[in-house]
N, CA and C atoms as an extended XYZ file, in Angstrom:
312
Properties=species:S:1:pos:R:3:atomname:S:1:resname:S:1:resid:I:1 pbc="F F F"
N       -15.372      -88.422       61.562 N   UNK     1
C       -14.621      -89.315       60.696 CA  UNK     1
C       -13.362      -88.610       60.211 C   UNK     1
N       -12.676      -89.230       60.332 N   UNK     2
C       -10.994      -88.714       59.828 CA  UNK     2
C       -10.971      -89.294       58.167 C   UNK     2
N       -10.698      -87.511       57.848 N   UNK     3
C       -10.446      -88.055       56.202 CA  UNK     3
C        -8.998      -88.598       55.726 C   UNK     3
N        -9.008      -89.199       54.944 N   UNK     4
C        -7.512      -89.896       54.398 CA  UNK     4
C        -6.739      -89.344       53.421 C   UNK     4
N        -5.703      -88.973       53.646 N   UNK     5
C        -4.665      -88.128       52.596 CA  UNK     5
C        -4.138      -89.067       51.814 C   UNK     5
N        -3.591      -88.803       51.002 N   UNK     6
C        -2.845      -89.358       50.136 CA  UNK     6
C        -1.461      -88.963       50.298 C   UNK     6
N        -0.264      -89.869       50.130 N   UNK     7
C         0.707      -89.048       50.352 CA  UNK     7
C         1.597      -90.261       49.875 C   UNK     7
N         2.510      -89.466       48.935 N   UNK     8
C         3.874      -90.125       47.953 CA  UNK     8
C         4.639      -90.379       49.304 C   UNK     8
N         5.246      -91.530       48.852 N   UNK     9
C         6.204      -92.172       50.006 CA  UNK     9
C         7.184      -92.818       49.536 C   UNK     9
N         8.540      -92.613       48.845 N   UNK    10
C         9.064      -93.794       48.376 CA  UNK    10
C         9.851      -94.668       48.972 C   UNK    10
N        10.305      -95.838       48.459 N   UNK    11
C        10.699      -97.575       49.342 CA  UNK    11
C        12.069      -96.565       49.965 C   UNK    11
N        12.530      -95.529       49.763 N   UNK    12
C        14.263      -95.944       50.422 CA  UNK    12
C        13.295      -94.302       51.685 C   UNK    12
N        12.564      -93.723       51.915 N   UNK    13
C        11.879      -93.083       52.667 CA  UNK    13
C        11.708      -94.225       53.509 C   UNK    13
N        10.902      -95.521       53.577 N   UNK    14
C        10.737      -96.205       54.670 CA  UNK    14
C        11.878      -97.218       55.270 C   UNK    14
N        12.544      -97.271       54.346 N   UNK    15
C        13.851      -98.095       54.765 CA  UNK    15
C        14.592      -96.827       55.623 C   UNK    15
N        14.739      -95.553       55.256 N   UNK    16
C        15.212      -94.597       56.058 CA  UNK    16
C        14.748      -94.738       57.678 C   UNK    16
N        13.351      -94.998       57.891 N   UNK    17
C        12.953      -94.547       59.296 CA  UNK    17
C        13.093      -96.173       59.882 C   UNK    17
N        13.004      -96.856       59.012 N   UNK    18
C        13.012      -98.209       59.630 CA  UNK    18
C        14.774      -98.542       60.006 C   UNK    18
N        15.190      -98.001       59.423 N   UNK    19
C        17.330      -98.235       59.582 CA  UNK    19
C        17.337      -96.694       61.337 C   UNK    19
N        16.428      -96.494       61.276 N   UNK    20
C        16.256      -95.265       62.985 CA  UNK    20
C        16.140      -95.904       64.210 C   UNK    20
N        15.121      -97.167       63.461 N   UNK    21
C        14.309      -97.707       64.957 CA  UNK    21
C        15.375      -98.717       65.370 C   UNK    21
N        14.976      -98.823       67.240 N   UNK    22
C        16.130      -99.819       67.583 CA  UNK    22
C        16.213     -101.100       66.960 C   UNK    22
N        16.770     -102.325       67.583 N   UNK    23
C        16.932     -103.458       66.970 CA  UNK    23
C        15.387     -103.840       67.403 C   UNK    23
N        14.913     -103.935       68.707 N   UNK    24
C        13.612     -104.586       69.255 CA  UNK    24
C        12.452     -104.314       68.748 C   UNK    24
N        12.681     -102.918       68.359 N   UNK    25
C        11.150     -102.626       67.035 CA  UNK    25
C        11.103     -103.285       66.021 C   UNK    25
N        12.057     -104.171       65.369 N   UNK    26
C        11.733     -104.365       63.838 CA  UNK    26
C        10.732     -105.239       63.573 C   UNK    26
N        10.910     -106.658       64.912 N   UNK    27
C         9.886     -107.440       64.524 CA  UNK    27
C         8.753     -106.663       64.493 C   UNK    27
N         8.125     -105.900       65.182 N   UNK    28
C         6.710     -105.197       64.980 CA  UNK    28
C         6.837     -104.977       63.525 C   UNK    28
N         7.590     -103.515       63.288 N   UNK    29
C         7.955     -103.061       62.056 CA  UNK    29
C         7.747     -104.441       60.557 C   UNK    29
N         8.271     -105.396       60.809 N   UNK    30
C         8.320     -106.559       59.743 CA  UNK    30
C         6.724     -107.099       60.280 C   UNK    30
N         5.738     -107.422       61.576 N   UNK    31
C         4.891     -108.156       61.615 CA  UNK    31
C         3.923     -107.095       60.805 C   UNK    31
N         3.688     -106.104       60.922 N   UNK    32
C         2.792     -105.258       60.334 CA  UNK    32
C         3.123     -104.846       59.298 C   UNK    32
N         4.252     -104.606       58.349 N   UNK    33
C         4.463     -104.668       56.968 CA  UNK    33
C         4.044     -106.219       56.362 C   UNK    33
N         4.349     -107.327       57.091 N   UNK    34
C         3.254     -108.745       56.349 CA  UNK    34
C         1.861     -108.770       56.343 C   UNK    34
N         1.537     -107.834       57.821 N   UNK    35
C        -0.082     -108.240       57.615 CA  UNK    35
C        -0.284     -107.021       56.584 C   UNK    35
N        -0.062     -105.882       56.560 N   UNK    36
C        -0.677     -105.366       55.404 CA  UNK    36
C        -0.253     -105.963       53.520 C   UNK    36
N         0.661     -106.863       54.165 N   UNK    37
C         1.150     -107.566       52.498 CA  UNK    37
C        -0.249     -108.453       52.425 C   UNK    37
N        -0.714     -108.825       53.536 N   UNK    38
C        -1.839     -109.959       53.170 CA  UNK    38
C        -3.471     -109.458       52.630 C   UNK    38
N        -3.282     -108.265       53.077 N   UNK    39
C        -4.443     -107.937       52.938 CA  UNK    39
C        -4.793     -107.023       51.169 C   UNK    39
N        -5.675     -107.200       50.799 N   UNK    40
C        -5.957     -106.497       49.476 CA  UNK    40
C        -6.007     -104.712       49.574 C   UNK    40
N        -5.621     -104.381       49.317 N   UNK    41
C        -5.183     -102.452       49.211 CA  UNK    41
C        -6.973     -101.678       49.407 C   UNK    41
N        -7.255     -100.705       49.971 N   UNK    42
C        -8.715     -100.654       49.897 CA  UNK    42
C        -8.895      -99.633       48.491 C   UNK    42
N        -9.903     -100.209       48.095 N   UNK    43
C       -10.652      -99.442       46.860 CA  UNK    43
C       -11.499      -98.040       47.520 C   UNK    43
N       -11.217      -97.307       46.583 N   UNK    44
C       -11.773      -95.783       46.973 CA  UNK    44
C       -12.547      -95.243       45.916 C   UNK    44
N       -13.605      -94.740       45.924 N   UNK    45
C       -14.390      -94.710       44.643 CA  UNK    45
C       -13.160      -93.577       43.576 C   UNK    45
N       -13.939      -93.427       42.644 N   UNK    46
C       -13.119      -93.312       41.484 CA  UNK    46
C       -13.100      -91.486       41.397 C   UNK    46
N       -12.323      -90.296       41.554 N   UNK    47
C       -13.141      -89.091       41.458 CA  UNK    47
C       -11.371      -88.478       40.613 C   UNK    47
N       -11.595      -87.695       39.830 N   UNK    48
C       -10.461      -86.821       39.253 CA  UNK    48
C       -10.443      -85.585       39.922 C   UNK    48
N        -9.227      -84.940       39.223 N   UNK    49
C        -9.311      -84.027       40.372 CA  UNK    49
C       -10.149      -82.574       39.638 C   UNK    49
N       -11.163      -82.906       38.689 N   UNK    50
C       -12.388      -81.954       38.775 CA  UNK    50
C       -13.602      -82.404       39.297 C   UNK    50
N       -13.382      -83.732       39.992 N   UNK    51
C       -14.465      -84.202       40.662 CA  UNK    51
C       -15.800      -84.583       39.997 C   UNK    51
N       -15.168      -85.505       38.489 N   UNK    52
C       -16.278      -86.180       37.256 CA  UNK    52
C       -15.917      -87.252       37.735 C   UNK    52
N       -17.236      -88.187       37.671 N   UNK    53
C       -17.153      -89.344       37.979 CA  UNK    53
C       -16.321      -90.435       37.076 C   UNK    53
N       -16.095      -92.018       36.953 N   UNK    54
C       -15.005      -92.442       36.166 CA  UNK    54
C       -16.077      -92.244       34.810 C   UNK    54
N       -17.312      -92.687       35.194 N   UNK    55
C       -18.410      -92.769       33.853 CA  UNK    55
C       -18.319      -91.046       33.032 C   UNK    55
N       -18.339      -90.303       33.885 N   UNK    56
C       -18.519      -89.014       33.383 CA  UNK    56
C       -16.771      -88.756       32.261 C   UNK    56
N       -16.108      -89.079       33.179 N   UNK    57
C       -14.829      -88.862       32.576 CA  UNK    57
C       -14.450      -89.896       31.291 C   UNK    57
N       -14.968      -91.073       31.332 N   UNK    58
C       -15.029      -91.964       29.848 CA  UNK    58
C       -15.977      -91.259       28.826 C   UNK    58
N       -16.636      -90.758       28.787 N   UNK    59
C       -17.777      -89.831       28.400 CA  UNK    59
C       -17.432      -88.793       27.751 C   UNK    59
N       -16.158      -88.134       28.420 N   UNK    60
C       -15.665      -87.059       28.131 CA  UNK    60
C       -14.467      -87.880       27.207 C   UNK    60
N       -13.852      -88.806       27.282 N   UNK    61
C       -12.870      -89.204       26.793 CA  UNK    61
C       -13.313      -89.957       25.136 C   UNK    61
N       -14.505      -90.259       25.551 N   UNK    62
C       -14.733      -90.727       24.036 CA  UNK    62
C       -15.262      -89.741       23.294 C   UNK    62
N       -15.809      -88.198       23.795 N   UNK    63
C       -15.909      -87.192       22.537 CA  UNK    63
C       -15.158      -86.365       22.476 C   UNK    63
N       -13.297      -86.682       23.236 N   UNK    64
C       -12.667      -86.071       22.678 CA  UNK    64
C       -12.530      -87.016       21.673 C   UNK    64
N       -12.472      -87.614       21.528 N   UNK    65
C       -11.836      -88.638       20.609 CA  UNK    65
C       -12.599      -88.886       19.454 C   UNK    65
N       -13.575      -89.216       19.351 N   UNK    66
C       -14.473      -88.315       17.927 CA  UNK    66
C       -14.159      -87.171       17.768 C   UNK    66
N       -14.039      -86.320       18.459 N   UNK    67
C       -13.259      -85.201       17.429 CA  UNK    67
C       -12.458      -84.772       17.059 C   UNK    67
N       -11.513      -85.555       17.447 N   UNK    68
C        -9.643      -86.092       16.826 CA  UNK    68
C       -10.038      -86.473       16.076 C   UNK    68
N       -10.826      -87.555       16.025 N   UNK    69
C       -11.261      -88.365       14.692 CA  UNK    69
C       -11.705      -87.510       13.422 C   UNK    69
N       -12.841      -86.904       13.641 N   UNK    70
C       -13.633      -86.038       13.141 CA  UNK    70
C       -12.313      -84.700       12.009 C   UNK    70
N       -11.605      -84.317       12.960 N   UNK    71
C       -10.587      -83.526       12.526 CA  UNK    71
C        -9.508      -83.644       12.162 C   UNK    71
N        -8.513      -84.992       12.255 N   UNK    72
C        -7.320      -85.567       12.254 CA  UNK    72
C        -6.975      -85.103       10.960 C   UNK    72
N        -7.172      -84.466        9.813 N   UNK    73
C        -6.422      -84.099        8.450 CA  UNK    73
C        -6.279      -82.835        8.692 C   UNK    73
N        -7.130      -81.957        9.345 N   UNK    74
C        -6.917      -80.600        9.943 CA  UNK    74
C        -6.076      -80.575       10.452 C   UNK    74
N        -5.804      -80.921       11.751 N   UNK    75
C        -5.402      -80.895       12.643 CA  UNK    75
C        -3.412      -81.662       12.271 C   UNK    75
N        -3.143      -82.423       11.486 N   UNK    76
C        -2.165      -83.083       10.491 CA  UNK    76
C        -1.359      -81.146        9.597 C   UNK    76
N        -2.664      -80.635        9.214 N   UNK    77
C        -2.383      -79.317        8.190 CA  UNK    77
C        -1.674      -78.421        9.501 C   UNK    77
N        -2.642      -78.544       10.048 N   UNK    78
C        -1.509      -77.297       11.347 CA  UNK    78
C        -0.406      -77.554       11.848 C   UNK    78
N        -0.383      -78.849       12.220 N   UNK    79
C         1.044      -79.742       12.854 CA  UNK    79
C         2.093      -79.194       11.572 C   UNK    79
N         2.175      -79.443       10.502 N   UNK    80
C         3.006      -79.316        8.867 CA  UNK    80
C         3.011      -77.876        8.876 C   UNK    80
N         2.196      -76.954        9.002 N   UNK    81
C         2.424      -75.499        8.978 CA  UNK    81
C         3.133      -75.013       10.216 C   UNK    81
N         2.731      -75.362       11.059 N   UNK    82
C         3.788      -74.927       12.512 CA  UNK    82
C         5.136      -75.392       12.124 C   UNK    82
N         5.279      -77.022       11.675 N   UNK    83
C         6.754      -76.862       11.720 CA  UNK    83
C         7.267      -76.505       10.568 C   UNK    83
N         6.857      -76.030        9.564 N   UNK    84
C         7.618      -75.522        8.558 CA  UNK    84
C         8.003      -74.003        9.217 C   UNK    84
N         7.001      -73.504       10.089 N   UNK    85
C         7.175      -72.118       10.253 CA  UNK    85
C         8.416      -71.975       11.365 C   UNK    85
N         8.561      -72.991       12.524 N   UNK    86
C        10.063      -73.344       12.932 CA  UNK    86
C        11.057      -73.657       12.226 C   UNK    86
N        10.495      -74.596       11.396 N   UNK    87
C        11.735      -74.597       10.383 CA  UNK    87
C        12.740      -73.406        9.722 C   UNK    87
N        11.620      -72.533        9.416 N   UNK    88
C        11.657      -71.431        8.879 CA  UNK    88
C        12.571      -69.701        9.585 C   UNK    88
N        12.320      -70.827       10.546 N   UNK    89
C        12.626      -69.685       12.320 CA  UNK    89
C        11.850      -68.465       12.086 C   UNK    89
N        10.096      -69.140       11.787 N   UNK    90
C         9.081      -67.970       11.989 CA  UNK    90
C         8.689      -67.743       13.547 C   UNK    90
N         9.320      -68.721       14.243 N   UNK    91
C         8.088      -68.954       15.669 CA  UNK    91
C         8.708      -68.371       16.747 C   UNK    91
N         8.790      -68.215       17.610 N   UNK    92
C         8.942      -67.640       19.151 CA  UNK    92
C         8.834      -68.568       20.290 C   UNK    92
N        10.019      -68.537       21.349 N   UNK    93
C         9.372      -69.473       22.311 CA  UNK    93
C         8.349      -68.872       23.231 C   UNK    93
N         7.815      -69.630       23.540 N   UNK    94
C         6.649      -69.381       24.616 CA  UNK    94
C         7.559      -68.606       26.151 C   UNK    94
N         6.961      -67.714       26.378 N   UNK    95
C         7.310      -67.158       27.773 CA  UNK    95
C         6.066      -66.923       28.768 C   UNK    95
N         6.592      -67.370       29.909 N   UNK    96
C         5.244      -67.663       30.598 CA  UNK    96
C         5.864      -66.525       31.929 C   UNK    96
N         4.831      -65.909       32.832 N   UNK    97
C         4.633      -65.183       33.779 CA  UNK    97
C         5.021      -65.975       35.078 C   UNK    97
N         5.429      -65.317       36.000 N   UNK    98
C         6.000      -65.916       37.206 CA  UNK    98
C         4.711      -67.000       37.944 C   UNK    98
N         3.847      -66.279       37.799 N   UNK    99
C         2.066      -67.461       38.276 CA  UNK    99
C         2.047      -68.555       37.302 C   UNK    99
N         2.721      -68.577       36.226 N   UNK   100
C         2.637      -69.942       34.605 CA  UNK   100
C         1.820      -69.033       34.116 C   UNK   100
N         1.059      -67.417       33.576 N   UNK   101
C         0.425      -67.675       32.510 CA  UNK   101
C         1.536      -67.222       31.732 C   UNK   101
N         0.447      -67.481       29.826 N   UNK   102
C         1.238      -67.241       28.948 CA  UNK   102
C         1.268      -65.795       28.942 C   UNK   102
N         2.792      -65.120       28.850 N   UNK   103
C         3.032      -64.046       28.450 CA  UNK   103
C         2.626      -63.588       26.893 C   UNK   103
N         1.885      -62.231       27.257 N   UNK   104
C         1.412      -61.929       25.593 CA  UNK   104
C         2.442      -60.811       24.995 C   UNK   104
């Protein structure tokens, strides 16, 4: 079985290869861009890219969210202390390592 990639394509990419082909290809080119207009797009089950299911990942999404909830006046106190401390020009920008980590 041949697995299926995914792959970004944008509209002036296919107008590019389609403005290549001679004049006698297009009808193909136009008959098979309608039949796939007719048809419904195929559904692929649902996987992120840590490979949690959609249930697992709502799961995860509603106890972050209780604990935003849970913490939101905390979490309000740090937001107000960080930027006073920019304000202040206590802070530093972030410098990160040629791989992205954070430089210490």
């Amino acid at each position: 079985m041949l697995a299926m990639t995914t792959q970004t394509i944008s509209y002036q990419e296919v107008v590019d290869v389609v403005m290549t082909l001679p004049e006698d290809r297009l009808v193909s080119v136009y008959d098979f861009a309608r039949f796939i207009q007719s048809r419904p797009a195929p559904t692929t089950p649902f996987e992120d890219i840590f490979g949690e299911t959609e249930d697992e990942v709502s799961a995860d999404e509603e106890q972050w969210q209780q604990q935003f909830a849970a913490s939101r006046e905390q979490l309000r106190a740090m937001a107000r202390e960080a930027a006073a401390e920019f304000r202040a020009g206590q802070s530093k920008p972030m410098a990160f390592t040629a791989d992205g980590r954070l430089e210490r």
